[in-house]
C-alpha positions, 0 to 999 in steps of 0.5 A: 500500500502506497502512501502519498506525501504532504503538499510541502515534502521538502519541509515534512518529510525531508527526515526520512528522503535520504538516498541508500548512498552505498547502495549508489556507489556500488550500482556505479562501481558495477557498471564501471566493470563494464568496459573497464580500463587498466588505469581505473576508466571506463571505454563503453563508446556510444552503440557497442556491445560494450553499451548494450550490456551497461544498458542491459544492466540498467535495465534489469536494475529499473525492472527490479524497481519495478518500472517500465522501460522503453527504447525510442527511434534513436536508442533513448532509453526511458524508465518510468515509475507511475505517479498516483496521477499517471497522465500527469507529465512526468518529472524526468532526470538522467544523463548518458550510459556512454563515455570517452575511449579513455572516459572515467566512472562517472561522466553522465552514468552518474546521473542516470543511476542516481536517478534510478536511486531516487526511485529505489529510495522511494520504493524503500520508504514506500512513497508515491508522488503525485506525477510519474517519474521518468530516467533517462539514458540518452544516446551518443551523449558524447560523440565518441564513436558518432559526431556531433555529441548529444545526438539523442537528445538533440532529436528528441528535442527537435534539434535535429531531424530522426533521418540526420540522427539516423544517418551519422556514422563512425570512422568505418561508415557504420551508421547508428540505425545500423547499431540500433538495429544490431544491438535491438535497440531501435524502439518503436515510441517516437524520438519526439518531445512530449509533455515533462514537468521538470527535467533534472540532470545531475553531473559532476562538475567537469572543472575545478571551481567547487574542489577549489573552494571546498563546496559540495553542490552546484547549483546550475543556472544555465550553460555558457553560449559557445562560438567556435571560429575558423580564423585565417590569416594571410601575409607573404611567404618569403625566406626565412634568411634574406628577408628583414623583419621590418619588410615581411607581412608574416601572419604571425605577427598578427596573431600575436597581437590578436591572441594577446588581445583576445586574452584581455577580452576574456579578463574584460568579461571575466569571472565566467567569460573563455577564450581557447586556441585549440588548434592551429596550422601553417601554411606551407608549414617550411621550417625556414619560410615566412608562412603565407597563411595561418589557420587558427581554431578560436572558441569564445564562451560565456554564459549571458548571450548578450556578452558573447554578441558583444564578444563577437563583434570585438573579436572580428574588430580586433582582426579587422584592426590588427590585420590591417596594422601589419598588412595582412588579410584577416578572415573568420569562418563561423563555425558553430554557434550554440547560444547561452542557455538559461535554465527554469526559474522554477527548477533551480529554486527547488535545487536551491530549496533542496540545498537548504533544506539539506544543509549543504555548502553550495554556490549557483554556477553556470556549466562550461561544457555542454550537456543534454540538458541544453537539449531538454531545455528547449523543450521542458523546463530543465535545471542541473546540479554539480558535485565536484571531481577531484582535480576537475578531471573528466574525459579521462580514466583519473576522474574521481568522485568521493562517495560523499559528494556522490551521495550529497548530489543525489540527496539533492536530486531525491528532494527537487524531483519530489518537491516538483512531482508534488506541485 
């Protein structure tokens, strides 16, 4: 016989809403087998038979909780827990079962098993919410194996249409509907939103920000706006003896100037502004030739899409100005624009309430990596929640997570998906 609880759960139960936090760390540690490495990751790529058993495994987990589960058009992995009102929109949370090829424990499958420990608890304490709760493992949330990442729920959010998602293939050419199709794990519902009345994901931080200040919780307001450009810049190929400095139109000149200048535009925005050369290329690439062009990848980020505008249109005069100055052709190809995301009021403050309530150190924060949430929020009123890892690592087998901030991060979980599922 079920129960179900008061209209202000945060305040009346939050006594006995404590999740089983051994119970989580060995669910994590199990599923870390599943594609283990020598140095202590995990190498479970998006759509292999390393995938398929770690979903198998969840699977057979959420049927002992006694939920439903069901695969979509894209291998979207979705279990339900039924509300005492079943056609209410249900409060969803997860993340992604898949990692890097040198990933770590917990990138994403932290957030689906917490998940999945957030019903478990309330199977424990035999508690029914007003609205049905819903997991999810989203497909490819990395793009590993199949580009671009977080293709799953990309089309599920309308970001890409099921025939793009389809079609996207790995470096032999395999395609994911070839593996959806090879690991039965092409669902018959539809990659398509439907009605959710929250959506929570629950991460580690991927960065340093929380360990260096001795915080437990993150409350995440929204994800960083991300612009990816193509900068080329083109002077005179000349040799590298004959010619003196004062006569050459080298292109590296002008990239001094302009990275020196773009590092003062991400202290003039500073604390959350970003500005990285990941890549960079000379051509013809002569040990002992002035290049004639440089092609430099520049990736400007910050959360307030009104200050990456503004980010934009400085870059481009900077170019224009130095290019100009040393009498070089500056060029910039955008490419990729991913606009700042601003999370649910409402979701956030019941993180913020569960954070409270619990007692736990925390500070509201903006994510600088993207997640499925950039995604679910489009469509469904969306908030995350951040623990640290040690060292800020992730993307590789040293990530580490203390079973006490595993155990914080779900506890916060449990109590904002309850105090939503209630409303």
């Amino acid at each position: 016989m079920s129960t179900s609880i008061s209209q202000d759960p945060i305040e009346d139960n939050q006594s006995r809403l404590s999740i089983n936090g051994e119970r989580l760390w060995q669910s994590l540690m199990l599923m870390a087998k599943i594609g283990a490495t020598d140095k202590g990751g995990c190498n479970r790529q998006a759509l292999t038979e390393l995938d398929k058993q770690g979903r198998e495994l969840f699977i057979t987990w959420c049927e002992q909780a006694g939920c439903e589960t069901r695969y979509d058009e894209m291998g979207n992995l979705f279990v339900r827990r039924p509300g005492r009102e079943n056609t209410l929109p249900p409060v969803l949370t997860g993340s992604h079962l898949d990692t890097q090829p040198t990933g770590g424990k917990f990138d994403g499958v932290y957030g689906v098993l917490a998940g999945l420990e957030v019903i478990r608890t309330l199977n424990d304490l035999n508690i029914e919410t007003l609205h049905p709760l819903e997991v999810v493992a989203w497909t490819n949330e990395e793009g590993a194996r199949f580009s671009p990442a977080m293709i799953g729920s990309g089309v599920w959010s309308g970001e890409f249409t099921l025939d793009y998602g389809w079609s996207r293939t790995d470096k032999q050419g395999i395609s994911i509907k070839d593996e959806l199709v090879n690991h039965n794990m092409l669902g018959a519902a539809k990659c398509q939103a439907f009605a959710v009345k929250a959506a929570f994901e629950l991460h580690i931080e991927q960065g340093p920000i929380l360990e260096n200040e001795a915080l437990q919780i993150g409350i995440v307001q929204g994800v960083q706006g991300m612009r990816w450009y193509d900068l080329t810049i083109t002077g005179k190929p000349v040799h590298a003896g004959p010619t003196p400095m004062e006569q050459r139109q080298d292109p590296f000149m002008g990239l001094a100037d302009i990275s020196k200048r773009l590092y003062q535009l991400a202290e003039q925005y500073a604390p959350w502004s970003r500005v990285t050369f990941g890549d960079i290329k000379a051509l013809p690439g002569s040990r002992n030739t002035v290049p004639e062009q440089l092609v430099l990848a520049v990736d400007l980020r910050h959360p307030e899409q009104a200050v990456l505008e503004q980010m934009d249109l400085q870059f481009r005069q900077i170019v224009a100005e130095v290019c100009e100055q040393y009498q070089l052709i500056g060029e910039i190809r955008d490419e990729w624009n991913s606009p700042a995301v601003s999370f649910d009021k409402a979701c956030v403050n019941a993180v913020t309430n569960a954070v409270a309530q619990l007692g736990y150190s925390a500070k509201t924060m903006f994510s600088g990596a993207g997640h499925d949430s950039v995604y679910v929020s489009r469509v469904a009123p969306t908030s995350m929640i951040f623990i640290p890892c040690e060292g800020g690592i992730s993307h590789n087998e040293a990530e580490n997570a203390t079973p006490q901030d595993i155990t914080a991060g779900a506890n916060v979980l449990l109590a904002a998906m309850v105090e939503m599922a209630e409303i």
